[in-house]
N, C-alpha and C positions, 0 to 999 in steps of 0.2 A: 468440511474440508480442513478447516482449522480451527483452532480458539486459542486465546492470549488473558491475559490479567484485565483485558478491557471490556471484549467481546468476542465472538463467534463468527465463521467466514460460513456459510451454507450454499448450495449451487440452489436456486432460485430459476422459474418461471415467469417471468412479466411479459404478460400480452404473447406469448408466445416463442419469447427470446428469453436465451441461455444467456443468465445475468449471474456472479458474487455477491449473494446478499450480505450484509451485516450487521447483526444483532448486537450492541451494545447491554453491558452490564446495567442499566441502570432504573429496573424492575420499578416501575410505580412513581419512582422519582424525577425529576426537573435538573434540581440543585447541585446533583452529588455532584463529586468527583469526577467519574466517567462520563456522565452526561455532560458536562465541562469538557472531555475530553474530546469528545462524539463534537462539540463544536468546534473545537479546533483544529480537530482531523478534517472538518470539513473543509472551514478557516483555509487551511494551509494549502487545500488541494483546489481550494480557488483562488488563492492568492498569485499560487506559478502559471503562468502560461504554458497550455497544452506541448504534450513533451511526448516522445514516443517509449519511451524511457520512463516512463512514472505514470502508475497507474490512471485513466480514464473515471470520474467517476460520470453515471450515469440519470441517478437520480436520488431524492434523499427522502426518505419516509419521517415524516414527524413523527410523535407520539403515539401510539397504536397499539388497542391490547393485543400481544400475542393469540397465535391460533392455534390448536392445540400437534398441528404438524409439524410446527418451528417448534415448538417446545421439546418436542422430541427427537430434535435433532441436538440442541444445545446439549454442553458434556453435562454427564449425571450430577456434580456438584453445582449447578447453577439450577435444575429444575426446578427444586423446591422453592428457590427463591421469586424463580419466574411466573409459577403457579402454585400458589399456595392455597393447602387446604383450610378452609375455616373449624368451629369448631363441628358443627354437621358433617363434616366431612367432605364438604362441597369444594370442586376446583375453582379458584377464580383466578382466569387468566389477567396477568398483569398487562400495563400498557410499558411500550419501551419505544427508545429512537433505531433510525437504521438508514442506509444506504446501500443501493446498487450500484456494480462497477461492472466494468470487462470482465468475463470468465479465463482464468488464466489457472488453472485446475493445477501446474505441476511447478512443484518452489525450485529454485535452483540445487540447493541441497541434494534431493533427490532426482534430479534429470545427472548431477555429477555422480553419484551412485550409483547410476544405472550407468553412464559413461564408465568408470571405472579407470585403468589400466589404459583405456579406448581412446581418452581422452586426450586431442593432440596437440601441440604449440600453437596451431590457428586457433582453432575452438579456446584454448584459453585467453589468449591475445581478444580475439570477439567479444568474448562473455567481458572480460577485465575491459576492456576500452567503451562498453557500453554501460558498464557499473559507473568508471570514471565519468563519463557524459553526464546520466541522472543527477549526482552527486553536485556538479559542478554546476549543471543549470540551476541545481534547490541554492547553491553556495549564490550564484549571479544573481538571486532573488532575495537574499536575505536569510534563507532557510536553512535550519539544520537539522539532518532528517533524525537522530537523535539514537535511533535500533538498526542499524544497519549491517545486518546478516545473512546467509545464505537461505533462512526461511521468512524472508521479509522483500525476495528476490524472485521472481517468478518467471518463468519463460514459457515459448510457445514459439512450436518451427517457423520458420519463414516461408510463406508458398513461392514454388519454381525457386529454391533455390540447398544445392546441396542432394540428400539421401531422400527417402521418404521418413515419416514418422512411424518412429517402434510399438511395438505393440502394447507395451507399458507404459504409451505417452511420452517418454523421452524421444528427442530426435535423434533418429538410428541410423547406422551407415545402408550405403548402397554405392553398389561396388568400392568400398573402402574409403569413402568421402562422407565424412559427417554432414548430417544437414547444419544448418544457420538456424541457430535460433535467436528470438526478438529477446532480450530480457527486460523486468520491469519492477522497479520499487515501487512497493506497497507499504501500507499499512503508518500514517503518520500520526499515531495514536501520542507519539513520545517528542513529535517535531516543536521546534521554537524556533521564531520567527522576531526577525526586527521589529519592533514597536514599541508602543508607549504603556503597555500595559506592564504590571509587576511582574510578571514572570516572560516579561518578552525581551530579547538582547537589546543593547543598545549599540550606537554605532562604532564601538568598537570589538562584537560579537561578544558580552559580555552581558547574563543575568546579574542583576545587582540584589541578592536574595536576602531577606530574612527569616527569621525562626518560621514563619506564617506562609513566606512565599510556597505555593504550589507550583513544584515542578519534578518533574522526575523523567530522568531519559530509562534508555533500555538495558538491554543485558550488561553487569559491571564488565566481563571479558572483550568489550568491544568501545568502554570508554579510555580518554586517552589518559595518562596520567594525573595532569594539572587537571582535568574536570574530577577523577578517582580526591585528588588531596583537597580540593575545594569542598565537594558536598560530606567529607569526614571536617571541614574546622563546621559546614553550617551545625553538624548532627551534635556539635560538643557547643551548641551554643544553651544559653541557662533559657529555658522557656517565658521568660518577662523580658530577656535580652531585646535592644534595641539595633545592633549590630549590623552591616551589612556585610556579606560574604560575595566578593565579584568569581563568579562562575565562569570561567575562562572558555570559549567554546568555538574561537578563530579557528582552530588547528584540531579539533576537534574533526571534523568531516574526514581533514585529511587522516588522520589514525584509524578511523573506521574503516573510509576506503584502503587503508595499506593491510590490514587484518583479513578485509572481507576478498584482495585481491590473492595471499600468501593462502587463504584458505582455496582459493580456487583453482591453483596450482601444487600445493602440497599436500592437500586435503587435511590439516588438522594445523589449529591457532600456533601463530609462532611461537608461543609462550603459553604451554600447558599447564594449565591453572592457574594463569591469570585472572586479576589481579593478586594472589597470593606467590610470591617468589621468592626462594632461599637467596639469602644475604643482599646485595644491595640492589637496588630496582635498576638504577642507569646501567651497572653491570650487567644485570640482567638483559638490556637491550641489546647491550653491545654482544652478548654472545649469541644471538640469534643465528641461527644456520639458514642459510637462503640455497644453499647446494641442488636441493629438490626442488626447488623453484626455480632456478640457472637449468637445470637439467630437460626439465618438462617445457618450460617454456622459452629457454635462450636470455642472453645477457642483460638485454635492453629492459625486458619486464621485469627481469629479477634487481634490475639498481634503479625500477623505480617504486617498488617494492621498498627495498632498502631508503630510500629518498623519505618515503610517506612516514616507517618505521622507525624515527628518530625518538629517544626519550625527551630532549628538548625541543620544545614546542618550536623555536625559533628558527631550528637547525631544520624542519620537514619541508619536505616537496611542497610546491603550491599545486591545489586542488587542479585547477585549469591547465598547470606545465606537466603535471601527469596524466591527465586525458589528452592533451594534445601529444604526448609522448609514446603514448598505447595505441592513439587515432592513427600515427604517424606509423608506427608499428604494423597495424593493421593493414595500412593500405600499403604496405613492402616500401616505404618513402621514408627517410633525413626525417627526422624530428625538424631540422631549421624548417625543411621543402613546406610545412605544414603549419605554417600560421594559424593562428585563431580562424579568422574569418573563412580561409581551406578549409579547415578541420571542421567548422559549422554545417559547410558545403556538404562537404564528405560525408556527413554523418546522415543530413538531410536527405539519405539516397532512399533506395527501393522498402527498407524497413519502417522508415519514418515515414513516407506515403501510402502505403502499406497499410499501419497501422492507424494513420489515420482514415485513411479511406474506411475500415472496419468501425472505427468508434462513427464515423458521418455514418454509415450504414444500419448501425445499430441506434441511434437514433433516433434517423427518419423512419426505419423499421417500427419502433416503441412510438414515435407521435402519430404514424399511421393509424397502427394499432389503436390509440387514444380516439383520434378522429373517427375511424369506424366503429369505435364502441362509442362513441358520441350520439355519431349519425344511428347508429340503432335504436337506439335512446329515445330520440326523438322519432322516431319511425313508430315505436309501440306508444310512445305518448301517443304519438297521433290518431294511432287505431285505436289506441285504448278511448281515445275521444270520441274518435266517429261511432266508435260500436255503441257508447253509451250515445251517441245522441239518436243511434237507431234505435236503440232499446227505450228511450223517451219517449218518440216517436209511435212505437206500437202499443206502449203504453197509454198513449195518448189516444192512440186510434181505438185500441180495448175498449178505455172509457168512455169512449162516441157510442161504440155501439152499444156498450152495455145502457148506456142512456137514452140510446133511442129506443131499445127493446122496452124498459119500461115505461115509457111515454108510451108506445102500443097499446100496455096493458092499464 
């Protein structure tokens, strides 16, 4: 399906459910880096409370040598490393970590792709007010989800509601009404989280980093400025430097979601080739054009857009008055009509039971699964017991007679 700097997304089999497998980088090893990471992505996606909006995970594979069918799925630069030849020439498949999730097979990216030109002021307002929600719940928890992009974003129609689904996966019109679809972030390979560890924010959303600290978010095009000028003072630090470098990362979410929202409405980054921009950066913000974004989506989305899109950290939209602004948007209501707690309400509708109903589904589906390959389990232990003790038995009986025939003789 996919692969990243971390690991591999594969469509998986378990017990008979269509699961997102995920193969982490981390061939052979415990320690590294990415197996570091594989725990934190975990870390994080148990830390938020179940969201309909943020990926489901389903279950976690410890340690395990690959099999030689996952290997071949993983992209051709990672093989060798996952199976390596010795010097005989023999494969020895490596062990690695992983995780199953929800099957959500189509990124956003690509469902807007196939929208195209198609794509209407609802459907953008939808897709944006549910981006906003994800973002805010991870914000209301501490989390910051760190890569937040159009291929870190995944959707899947909504059933009974809308068109049916196109033939290419995207949700396609019927009779000129786009379906609904659910969208979901994924992948929190790059996320940080409040806590007391070194590389975790403290309570002013702030990593407090030195030359040593491990941390690294995602794509630079999608960090906010103050996080871009922070990790250039750590990278100029002397490697015996004591220093600490505070990683700015409050305002942070909001920049992503104002990036990831302008790209869902204009289809391409406000600012191409970012972060590299002729003459001065704040400049640079200030001359953003949102016209195509006013145009496609109407006024309300496009200033808050503009809101998120501030070069000063201080000046941007807060996470929560932008989703309740797009929630408000959504349901044709006053931004004021839409308090927090409405806006909770509202969102908690047919998508959010929905989707949960399918993760409880899938599930009880997999523990069933578990229990009657339990219960099998034990069914051939058992025969495999009775049989041998019938086989004792005639064994037994054999040797009677064979004993009494030669007492005869």
């Amino acid at each position: 399906m996919g692969a990243g700097c971390n690991g591999a997304v594969c469509i998986a089999v378990v017990h008979g459910v269509r699961v997102a497998l995920k193969v982490m980088y981390n061939f052979g090893a415990e320690t590294t880096m990415v197996g570091n990471l594989f725990k934190t992505e975990y870390r994080f996606l148990r830390l938020v409370p179940h969201h309909p909006n943020i990926v489901s995970v389903l279950g976690v594979i410890k340690a395990a040598p690959l099999t030689p069918d996952i290997v071949a799925l993983l992209p051709e630069a990672a093989r060798d490393a996952a199976a390596p030849r010795n010097r005989r020439g023999r494969v020895r498949y490596l062990p690695t970590a992983g995780m199953f999730m929800e099957l959500l097979p189509l990124t956003l990216e690509a469902h807007l792709d196939v929208r195209g030109a198609a794509l209407s002021a609802a459907e953008a307002v939808s897709i944006g007010a549910q981006v906003a929600c994800a973002v805010n719940h991870l914000y209301a928890h501490g989390v910051v989800h760190g890569d937040i992009k159009l291929n870190n974003l995944m959707v899947s129609p909504v059933a009974g509601e809308g068109g049916g689904g196109g033939g290419d996966g995207a949700a396609g019109d019927a009779g000129g009404v786009a379906a609904s679809v659910r969208v979901v972030l994924v992948d929190f390979g790059c996320a940080v989280a409040q806590g007391p560890g070194p590389a975790d924010m403290d309570d002013q959303m702030r990593v407090l980093a030195t030359v040593g600290t491990n941390i690294a978010l995602g794509n630079q095009s999608h960090m906010a400025p103050e996080v871009l000028d922070a990790f250039a003072r750590k990278g100029r630090l002397d490697r015996h430097s004591r220093e600490e470098v505070a990683i700015p990362l409050a305002q942070q979410p909001a920049f992503a979601l104002g990036v990831a929202l302008f790209e869902i409405a204009a289809g391409e980054h406000p600012l191409p080739g970012y972060p590299t921009v002729v003459g001065d950066m704040a400049a640079a913000f200030d001359s953003i054009e949102y016209d195509d974004v006013r145009e496609l989506a109407g006024a309300e989305y496009a200033d808050v857009v503009q809101g998120l899109l501030q070069f000063e950290p201080h000046a941007r939209l807060a996470v929560d008055e932008a989703w309740q602004r797009l929630e408000a948007l959504r349901c044709g209501q006053p931004a004021a009509a839409v308090p927090a707690a409405a806006a909770a309400a509202a969102t908690s509708t047919t998508a959010a039971t929905e989707a949960t109903e399918e993760i409880t589904a899938l599930r009880q589906q997999l523990r069933a699964a578990e229990q009657a390959k339990a219960q099998a389990v034990a069914a051939a232990v058992a025969a495999a017991v009775a049989a041998e003790r019938q086989a004792a038995a005639e064994r037994q009986a054999a040797a009677e007679r064979q004993a009494a025939v030669a007492a005869e003789r």
